[in-house]
C-alpha positions, 0 to 999 in steps of 0.5 A: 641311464640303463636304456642308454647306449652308454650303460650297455656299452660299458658293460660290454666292456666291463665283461669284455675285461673279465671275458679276458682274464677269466679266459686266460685262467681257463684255457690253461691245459686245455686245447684252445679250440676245446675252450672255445667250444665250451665257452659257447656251449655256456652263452647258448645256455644263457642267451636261450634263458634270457630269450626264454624269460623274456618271452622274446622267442619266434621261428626262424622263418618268422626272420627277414632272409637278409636279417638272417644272412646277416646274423649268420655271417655275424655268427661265423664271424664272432666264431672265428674271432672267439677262436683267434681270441682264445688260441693267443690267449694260450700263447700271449699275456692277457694284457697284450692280447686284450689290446690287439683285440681291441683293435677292432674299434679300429677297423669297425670306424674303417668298415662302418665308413665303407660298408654303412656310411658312416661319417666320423669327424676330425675329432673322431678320427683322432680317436682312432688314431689314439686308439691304435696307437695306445694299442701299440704302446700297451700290446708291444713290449 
């Protein structure tokens, strides 16, 4: 089980979860971006132990050119949306907040259909569907 997808992807959602809660007790008082800035600084920490312990550490040049423009459009990306994600936190209830951010299930289906390939079936888009419409009912009050 913890070689799965599966396993990794609900703990990805799991600390998903605690990254909202934990967020909107934190960025109470604080300049949101600030938050953001320190949030970072923690995960640089921790990503280079967990790099440095599993002995998984290679230059930069050792990395394909596209691979490495990629992860950094990936990098500016997750940056903005950390932003984003922190500065509503500030203004919104975590329980709304948390839901419209998940909408990026959502728009991975649209984007991995466009941009990758990528075939859903009829159920899979009823999925969708029903993901972006639980959003609603969950987000809106």
């Amino acid at each position: 089980m913890a070689l799965s997808w599966q396993f990794w992807a609900l703990l990805a959602a799991a600390f998903a979860a605690l990254t909202a809660i934990f967020g909107k007790i934190g960025v109470a008082g604080l300049q949101s971006d600030y938050a953001t800035f320190l949030r970072t600084i923690v995960i640089l920490v921790m990503t280079a132990a967990i790099v440095t312990f599993g002995g998984h550490w290679r230059s930069p040049a050792e990395v394909p050119g596209r691979a490495l423009v990629f992860l950094i459009l990936s990098g500016l990306a997750t940056g903005a949306s950390w932003l984003c994600y922190f500065r509503a936190l500030q203004i919104g209830q975590a329980s709304q907040v948390a839901p419209v951010d998940k909408l990026s299930v959502v728009l991975v289906a649209l984007f991995g259909g466009a941009f990758l390939g990528e075939r859903l079936s009829f159920q899979n888009w009823t999925g969708v569907a029903l993901i972006a419409a639980g959003t609603i009912l969950v987000a809106w009050r």
